[in-house]
Short mmCIF file of the C-alpha atoms (twelve columns), coordinates in Angstrom:
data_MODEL
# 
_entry.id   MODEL 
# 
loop_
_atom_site.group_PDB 
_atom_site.id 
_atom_site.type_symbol 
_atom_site.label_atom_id 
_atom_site.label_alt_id 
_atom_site.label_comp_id 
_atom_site.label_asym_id 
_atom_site.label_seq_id 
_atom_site.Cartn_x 
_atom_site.Cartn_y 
_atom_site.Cartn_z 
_atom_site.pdbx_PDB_model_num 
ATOM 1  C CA . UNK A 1  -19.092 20.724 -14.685 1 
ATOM 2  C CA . UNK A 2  -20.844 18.042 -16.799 1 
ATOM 3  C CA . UNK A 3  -19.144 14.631 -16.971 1 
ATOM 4  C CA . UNK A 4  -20.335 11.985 -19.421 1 
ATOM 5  C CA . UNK A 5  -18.846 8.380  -17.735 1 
ATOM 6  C CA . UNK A 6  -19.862 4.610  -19.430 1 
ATOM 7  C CA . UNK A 7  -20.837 1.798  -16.556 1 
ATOM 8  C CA . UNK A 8  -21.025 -1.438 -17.114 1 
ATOM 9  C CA . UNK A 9  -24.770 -3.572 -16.130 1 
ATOM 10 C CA . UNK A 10 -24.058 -4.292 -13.132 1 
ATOM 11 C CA . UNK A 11 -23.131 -1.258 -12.216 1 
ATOM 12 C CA . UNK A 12 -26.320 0.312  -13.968 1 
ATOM 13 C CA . UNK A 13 -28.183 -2.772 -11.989 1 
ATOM 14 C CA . UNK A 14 -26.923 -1.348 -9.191  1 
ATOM 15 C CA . UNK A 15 -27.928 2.341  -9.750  1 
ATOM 16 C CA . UNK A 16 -31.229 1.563  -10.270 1 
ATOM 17 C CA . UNK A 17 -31.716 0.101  -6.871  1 
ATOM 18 C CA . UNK A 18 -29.898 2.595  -5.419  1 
ATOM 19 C CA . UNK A 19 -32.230 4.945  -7.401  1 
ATOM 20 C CA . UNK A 20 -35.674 2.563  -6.281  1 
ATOM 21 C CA . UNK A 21 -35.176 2.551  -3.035  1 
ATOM 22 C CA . UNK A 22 -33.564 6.661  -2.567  1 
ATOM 23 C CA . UNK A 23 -35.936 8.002  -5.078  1 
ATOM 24 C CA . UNK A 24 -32.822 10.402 -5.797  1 
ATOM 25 C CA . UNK A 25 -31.923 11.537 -9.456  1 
ATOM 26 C CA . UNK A 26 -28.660 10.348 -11.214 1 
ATOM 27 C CA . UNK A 27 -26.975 13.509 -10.384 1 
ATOM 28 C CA . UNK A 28 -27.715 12.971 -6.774  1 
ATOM 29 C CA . UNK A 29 -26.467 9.679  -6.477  1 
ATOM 30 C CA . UNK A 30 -23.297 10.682 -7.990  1 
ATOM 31 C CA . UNK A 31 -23.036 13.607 -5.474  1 
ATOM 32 C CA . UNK A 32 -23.419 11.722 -2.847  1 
ATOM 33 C CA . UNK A 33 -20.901 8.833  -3.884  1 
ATOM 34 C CA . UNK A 34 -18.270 11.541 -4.789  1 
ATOM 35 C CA . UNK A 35 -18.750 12.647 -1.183  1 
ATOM 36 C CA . UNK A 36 -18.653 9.786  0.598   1 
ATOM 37 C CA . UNK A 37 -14.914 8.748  -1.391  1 
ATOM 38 C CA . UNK A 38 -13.911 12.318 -0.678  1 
ATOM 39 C CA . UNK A 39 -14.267 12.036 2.979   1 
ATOM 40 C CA . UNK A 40 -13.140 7.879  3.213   1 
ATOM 41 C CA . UNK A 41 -10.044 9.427  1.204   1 
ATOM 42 C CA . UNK A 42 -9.884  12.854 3.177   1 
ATOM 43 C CA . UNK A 43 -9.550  11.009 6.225   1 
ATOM 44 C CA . UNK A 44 -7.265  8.325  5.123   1 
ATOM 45 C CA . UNK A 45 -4.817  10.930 4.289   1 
ATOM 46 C CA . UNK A 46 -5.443  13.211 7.270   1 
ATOM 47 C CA . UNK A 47 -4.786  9.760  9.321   1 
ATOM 48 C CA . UNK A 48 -1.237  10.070 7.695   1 
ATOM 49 C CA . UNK A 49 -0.757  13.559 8.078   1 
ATOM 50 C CA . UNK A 50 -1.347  12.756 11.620  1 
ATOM 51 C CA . UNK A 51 1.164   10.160 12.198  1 
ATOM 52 C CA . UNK A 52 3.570   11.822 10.763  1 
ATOM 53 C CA . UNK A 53 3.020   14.883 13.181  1 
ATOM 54 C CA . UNK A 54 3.250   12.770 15.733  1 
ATOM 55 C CA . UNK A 55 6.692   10.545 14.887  1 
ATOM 56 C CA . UNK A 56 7.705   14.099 14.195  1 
ATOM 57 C CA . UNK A 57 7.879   14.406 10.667  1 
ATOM 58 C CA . UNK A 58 9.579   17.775 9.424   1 
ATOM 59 C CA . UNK A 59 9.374   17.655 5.969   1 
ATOM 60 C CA . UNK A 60 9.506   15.892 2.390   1 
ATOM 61 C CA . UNK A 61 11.563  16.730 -0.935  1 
ATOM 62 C CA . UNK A 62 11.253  15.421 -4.141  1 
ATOM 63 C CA . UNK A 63 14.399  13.046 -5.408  1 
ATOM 64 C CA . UNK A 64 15.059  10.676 -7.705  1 
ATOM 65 C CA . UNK A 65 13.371  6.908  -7.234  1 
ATOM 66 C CA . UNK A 66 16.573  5.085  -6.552  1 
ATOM 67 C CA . UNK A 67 17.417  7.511  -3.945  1 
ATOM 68 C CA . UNK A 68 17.695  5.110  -1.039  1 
ATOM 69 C CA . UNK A 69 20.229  2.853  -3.354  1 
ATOM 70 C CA . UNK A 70 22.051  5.508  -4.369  1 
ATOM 71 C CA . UNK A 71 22.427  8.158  -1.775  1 
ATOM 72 C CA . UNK A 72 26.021  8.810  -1.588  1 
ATOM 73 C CA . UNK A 73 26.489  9.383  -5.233  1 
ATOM 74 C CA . UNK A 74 23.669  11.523 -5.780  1 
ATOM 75 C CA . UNK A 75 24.313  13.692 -2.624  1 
ATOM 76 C CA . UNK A 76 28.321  14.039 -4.044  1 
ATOM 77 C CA . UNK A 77 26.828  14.942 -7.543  1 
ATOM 78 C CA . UNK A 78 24.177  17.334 -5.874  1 
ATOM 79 C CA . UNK A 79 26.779  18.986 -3.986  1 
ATOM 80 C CA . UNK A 80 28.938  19.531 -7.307  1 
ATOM 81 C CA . UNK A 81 26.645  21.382 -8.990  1 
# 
């Protein structure tokens, strides 16, 4: 997959010292980064995933935003239908 991105100077300030001092290529640097977010965000979520295992979450469904106001009339409307 190619991706074509525009950074700003300090962030190409940046890349070149990341690049000075690695020696790595542009595409490794980018590798790398995408890597490191995927595991910060892997684990942030996994974290979650956790907790709710543990409070012993069962399960999620998809509803309407003002489902916590509304409750009664949407579960009398759902059970209409």
């Amino acid at each position: 997959m190619k991706i074509a991105t525009k950074i700003n100077e300090l962030q190409t300030q940046k890349l070149a010292f990341i690049q000075a001092k690695t020696q790595q290529n542009i595409d490794e640097i980018i590798r790398d980064a995408l890597e490191n977010y995927y595991e910060k965000v892997f684990k942030y979520y996994r974290n979650h995933l956790e907790k709710f295992s543990q409070l012993g979450f069962i399960f999620c469904i998809e509803a309407e935003l003002d489902l916590a106001e509304n409750c009664e009339a949407i579960f009398i409307k759902e059970m209409g239908e």
